[in-house]
VOTOR-459058 format. One line per field, with one value per residue (C-alpha): y, x, z negated. Coordinates in nm, 2 decimals. Layout:
BEGIN
north (Y; ...)
east (X; ...)
up (Z; ...)
***
This chain:
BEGIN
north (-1.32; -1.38; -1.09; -0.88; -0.91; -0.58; -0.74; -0.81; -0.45; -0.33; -0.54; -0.46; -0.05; -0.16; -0.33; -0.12; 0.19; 0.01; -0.06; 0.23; 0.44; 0.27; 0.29; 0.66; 0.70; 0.45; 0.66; 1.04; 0.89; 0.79; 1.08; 1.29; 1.08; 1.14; 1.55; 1.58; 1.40; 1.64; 1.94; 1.80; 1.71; 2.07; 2.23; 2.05; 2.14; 2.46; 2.48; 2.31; 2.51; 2.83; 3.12; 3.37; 3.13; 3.28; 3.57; 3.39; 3.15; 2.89; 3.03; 2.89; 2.68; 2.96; 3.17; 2.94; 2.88; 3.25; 3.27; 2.99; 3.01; 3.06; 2.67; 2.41; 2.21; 2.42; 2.50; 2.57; 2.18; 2.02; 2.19; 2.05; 1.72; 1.72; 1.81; 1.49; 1.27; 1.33; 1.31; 0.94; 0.84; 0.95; 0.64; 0.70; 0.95; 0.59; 0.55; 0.86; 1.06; 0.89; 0.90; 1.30; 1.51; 1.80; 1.98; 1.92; 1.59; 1.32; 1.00; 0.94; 0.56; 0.49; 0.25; 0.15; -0.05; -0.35; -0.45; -0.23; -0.25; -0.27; 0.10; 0.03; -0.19; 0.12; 0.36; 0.12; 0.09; 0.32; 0.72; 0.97; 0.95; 0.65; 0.82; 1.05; 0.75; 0.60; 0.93; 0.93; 0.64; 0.70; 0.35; 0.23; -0.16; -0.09; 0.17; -0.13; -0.37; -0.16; -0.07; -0.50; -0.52; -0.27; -0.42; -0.73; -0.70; -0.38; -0.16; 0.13; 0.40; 0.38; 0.04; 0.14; 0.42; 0.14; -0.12; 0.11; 0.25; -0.14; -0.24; -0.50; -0.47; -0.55; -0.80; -0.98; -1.05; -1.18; -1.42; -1.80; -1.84; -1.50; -1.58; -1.68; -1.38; -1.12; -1.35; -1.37; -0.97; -0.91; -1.17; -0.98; -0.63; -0.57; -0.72; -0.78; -1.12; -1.24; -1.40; -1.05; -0.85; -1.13; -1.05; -1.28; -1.17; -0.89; -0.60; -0.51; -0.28; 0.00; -0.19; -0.11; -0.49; -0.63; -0.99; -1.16; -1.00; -1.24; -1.10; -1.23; -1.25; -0.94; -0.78; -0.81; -0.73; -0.42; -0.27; -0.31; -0.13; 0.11; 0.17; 0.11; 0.35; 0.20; -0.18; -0.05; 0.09; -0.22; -0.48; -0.28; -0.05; -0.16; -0.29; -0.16; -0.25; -0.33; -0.56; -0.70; -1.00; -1.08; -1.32; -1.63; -1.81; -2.18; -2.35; -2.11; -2.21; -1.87; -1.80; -1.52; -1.40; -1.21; -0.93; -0.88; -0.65; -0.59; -0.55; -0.25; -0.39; -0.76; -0.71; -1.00; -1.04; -1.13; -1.29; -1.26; -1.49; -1.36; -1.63; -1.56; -1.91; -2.10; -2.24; -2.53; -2.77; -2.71; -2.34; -2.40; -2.60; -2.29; -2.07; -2.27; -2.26; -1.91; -1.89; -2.13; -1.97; -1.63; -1.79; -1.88; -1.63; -1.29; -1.26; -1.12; -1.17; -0.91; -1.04; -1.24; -1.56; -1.44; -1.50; -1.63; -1.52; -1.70; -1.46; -1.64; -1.55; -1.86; -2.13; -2.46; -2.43; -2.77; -2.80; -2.52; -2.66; -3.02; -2.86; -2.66; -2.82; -2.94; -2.68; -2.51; -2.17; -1.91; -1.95; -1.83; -1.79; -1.59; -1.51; -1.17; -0.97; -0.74; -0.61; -0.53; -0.77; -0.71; -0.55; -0.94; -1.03; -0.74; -0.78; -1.16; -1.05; -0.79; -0.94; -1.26; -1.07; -0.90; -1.18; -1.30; -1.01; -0.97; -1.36; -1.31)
east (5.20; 5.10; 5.14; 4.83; 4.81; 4.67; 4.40; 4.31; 4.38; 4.14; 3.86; 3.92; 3.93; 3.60; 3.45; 3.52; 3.37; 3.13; 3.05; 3.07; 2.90; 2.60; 2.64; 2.66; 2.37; 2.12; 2.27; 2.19; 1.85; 1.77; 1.89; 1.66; 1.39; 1.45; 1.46; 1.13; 0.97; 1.14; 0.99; 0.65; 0.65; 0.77; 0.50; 0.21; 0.32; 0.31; -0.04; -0.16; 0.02; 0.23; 0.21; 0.15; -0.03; -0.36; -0.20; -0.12; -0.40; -0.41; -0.10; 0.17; 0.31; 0.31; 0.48; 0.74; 0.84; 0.93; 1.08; 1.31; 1.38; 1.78; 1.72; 1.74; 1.41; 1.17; 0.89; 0.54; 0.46; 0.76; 0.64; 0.33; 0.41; 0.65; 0.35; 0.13; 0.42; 0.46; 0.07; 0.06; 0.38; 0.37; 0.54; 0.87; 0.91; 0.93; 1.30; 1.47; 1.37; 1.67; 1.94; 1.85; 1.93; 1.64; 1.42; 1.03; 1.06; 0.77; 0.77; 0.43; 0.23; 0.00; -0.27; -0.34; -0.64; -0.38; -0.04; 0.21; 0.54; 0.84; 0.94; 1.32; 1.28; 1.03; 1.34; 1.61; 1.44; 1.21; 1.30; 1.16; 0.99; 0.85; 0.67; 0.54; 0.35; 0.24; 0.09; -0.13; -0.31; -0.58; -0.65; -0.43; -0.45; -0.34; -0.08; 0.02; 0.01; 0.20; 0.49; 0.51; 0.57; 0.79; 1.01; 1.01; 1.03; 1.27; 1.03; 1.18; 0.94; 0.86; 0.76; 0.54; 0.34; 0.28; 0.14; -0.08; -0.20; -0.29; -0.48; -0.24; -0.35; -0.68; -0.64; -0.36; -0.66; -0.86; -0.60; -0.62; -0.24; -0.17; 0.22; 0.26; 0.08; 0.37; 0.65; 0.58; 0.54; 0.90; 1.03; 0.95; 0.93; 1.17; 1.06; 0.74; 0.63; 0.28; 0.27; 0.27; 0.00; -0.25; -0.43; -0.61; -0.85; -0.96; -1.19; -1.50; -1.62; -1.70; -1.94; -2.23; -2.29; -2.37; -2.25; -2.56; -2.81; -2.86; -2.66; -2.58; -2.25; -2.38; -2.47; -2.11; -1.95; -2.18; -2.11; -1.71; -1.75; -1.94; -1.66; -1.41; -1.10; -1.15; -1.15; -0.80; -0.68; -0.78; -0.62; -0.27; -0.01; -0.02; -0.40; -0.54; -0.91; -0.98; -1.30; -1.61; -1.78; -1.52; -1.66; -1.43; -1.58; -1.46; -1.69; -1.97; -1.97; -1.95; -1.79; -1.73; -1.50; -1.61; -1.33; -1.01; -0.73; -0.36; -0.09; 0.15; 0.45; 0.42; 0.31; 0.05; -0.36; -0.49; -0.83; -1.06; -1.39; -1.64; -1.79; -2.06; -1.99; -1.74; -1.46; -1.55; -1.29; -1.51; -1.37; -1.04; -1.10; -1.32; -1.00; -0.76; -0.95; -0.96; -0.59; -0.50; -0.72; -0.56; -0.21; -0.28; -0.52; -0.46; -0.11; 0.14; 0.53; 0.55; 0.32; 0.42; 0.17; -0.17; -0.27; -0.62; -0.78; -1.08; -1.24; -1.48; -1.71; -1.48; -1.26; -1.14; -0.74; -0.68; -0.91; -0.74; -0.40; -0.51; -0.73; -0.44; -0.13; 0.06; -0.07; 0.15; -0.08; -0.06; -0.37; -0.51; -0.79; -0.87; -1.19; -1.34; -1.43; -1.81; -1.70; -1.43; -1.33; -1.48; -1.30; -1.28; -1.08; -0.88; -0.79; -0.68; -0.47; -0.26; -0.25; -0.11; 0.15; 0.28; 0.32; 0.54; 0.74; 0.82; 0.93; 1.14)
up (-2.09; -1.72; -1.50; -1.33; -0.92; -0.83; -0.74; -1.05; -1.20; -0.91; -1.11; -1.49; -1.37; -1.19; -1.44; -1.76; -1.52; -1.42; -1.80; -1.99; -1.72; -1.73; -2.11; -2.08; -1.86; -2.07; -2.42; -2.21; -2.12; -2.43; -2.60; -2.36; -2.44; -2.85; -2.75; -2.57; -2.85; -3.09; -2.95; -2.84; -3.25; -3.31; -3.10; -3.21; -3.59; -3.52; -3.31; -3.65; -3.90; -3.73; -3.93; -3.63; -3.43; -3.37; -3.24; -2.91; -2.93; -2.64; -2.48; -2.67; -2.48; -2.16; -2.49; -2.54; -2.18; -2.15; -2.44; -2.40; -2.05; -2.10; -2.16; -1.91; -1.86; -2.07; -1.83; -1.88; -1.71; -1.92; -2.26; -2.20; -2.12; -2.44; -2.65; -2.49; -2.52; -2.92; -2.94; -2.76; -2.92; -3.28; -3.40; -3.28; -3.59; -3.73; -3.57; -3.52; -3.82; -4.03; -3.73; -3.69; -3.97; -3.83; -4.04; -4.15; -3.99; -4.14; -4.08; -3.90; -3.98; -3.69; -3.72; -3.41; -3.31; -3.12; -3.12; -3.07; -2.85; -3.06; -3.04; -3.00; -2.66; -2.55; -2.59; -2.45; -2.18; -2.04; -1.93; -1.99; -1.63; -1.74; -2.06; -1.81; -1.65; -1.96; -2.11; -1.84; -1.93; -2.21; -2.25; -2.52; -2.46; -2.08; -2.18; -2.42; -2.11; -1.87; -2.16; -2.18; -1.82; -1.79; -2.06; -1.86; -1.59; -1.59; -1.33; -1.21; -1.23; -0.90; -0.93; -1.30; -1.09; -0.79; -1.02; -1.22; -0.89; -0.77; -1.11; -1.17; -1.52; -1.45; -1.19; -1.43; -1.66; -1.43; -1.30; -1.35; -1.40; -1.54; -1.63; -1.26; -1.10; -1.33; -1.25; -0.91; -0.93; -1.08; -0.83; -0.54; -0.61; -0.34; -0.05; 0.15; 0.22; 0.31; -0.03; -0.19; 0.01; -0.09; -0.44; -0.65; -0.78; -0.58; -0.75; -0.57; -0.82; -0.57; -0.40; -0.59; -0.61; -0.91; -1.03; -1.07; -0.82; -0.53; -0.20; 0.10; 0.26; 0.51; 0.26; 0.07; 0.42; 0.48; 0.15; 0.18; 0.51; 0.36; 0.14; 0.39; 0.22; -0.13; 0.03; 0.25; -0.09; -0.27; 0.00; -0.04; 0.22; 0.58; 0.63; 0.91; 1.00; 1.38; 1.40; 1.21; 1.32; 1.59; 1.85; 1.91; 2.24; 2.37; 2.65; 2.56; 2.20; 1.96; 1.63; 1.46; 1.24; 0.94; 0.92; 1.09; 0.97; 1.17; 0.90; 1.04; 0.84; 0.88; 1.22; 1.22; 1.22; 0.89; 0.95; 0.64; 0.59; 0.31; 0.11; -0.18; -0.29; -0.48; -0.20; -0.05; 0.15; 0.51; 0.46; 0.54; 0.84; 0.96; 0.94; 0.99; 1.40; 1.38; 1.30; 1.58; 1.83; 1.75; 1.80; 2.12; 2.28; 2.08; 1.94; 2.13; 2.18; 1.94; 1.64; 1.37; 1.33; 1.20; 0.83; 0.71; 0.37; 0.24; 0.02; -0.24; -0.53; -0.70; -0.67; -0.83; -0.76; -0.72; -0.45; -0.29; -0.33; -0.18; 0.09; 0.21; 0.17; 0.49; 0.67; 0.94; 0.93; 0.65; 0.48; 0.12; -0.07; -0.36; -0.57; -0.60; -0.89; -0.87; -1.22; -1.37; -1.69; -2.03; -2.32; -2.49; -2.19; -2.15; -2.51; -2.50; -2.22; -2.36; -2.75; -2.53; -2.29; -2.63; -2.83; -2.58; -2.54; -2.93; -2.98; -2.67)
***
């Protein structure tokens, strides 16, 4: 038997801490998890079948906090959200109802309209916090999307509540290479690279435009104006508008660009040209002179290199990728969405995503 350099002790100690901790943490978040269900179930029996009831009517729930306030977590807001949580997640009765040897416990069969998570990765992995995010969405098939993602891409809740907030459910069905756009999601939740604040597609909904009413480009730039916090909350954190139609003059020849944006946290310029037309390969020529003229006559010692988005009604990709590659300037293009995608598309999406998940 070879002897142990401390060292080496140092690392088992570590490692078997390190181990069983996080054991203990995910087993105690579960567990939590199993509880609130419990008493949601419990509370929603009772509103249906209590003896006593209608004696307290719609304040149950502000009944039960008082009366069980010697108990730790059993607010008003927390009883509440118990309650929705059992009502959106019935099927779990499906695997704790055996393991938990509580009373008046049925086992519930849900017949739900899609595909459903397997409900065994939903409690390895997601808190209770998480729940919390989920119940909020009514939508089944984009609760069903955003439980998926989770799973795979282990979000923190932090990063759940971000994504729902961007419509990265919606804008993942849209997508031409919908693997690519999650994958590059997960890869980089951490950091903040110009690759990351550029969408495709984007979602114009607010507009007021419709898809196939004949606009012009003014048109589509007057009406994101118009809208101007919706299209900042749609481009992401850190867009900041400072110009429309900004003048670009060389030997008393004029261009203009269409928007301009400074980006607080990458500290650069990002130049956006509006097209109501599919891309075409003179576009990127177009920007790819704005970008250089603002490389050499706006940006300051301080400013990153300014990016250029092309932002079409649509786009063949492998057009964009021979147009662009070689390029020294950051340049993208993306497509944008009027509407919002149908339910057919919406459901391809998810029964796709799941599928994946559940052979996994």
């Amino acid at each position: 038997m070879s002897l142990l350099s401390l060292d080496a002790l140092v690392e088992q100690i570590t490692t078997v801490h390190t181990t069983i901790q996080s054991e203990t943490i995910r087993s105690i978040s579960k567990g939590l998890v199993v509880r609130n269900w419990f008493i949601g179930y419990y509370i929603v029996e009772y509103e249906q079948k209590g003896k006593d009831r209608a004696s307290y009517g719609d304040k149950i729930i502000e009944t039960l906090a008082l009366k069980l306030s010697h108990v730790k977590g059993m607010s008003k807001s927390n009883l509440h959200s118990f309650k929705l949580f059992y009502i959106a997640y019935p099927q779990i009765s499906q695997t704790v109802s055996g393991k938990f040897k509580l009373p008046n416990i049925k086992v519930q069969t849900v017949s739900g309209k899609y595909l459903q998570v397997p409900i065994d990765k939903l409690l390895t992995t997601c808190t209770f916090s998480h729940f919390i995010e989920l119940v909020k969405l009514d939508d089944e098939l984009k609760r069903t999307f955003y439980e998926v993602e989770t799973i795979k891409g282990s979000w923190s809740v932090r990063e759940l509540k971000r994504q729902i907030n961007a419509q990265t459910f919606e804008r993942a069905s849209l997508s031409y290479d919908k693997k690519q756009l999650i994958d590059s999601m997960n890869e980089h939740k951490d950091s903040l690279l110009p690759e990351q604040i550029i969408k495709d597609p984007y979602i114009l909904e607010f507009t007021g435009l419709e898809q196939k009413v004949k606009y012009s480009e003014n048109d589509l730039e007057t009406a994101l104006l118009d809208h101007l916090e919706d299209f900042l909350l749609e481009l992401g954190n850190g867009f900041c508008f400072e110009s429309r139609q900004k003048r670009i003059s060389i030997e008393n020849e004029h261009d203009r660009v269409d928007l301009v944006f400074y980006h607080r946290i990458l500290k650069c310029h990002i130049l956006i040209d509006l097209k109501i037309r599919e891309f075409s390969h003179a576009d990127v020529g177009q920007m790819n002179f704005y970008l250089n003229y603002y490389k050499n006559e706006i940006m300051t010692k301080e400013d990153n290199p300014p990016i250029g988005l092309i932002l079409c009604a649509n786009k063949n990709h492998t057009k964009v990728e021979y147009t662009t590659a070689g390029l020294d300037n950051k340049l993208f293009v993306s497509k944008y969405k009027i509407n919002l995608p149908s339910q057919k598309e919406l459901e391809e999406f998810i029964e796709d995503e799941l599928e994946d998940l559940i052979n996994e």
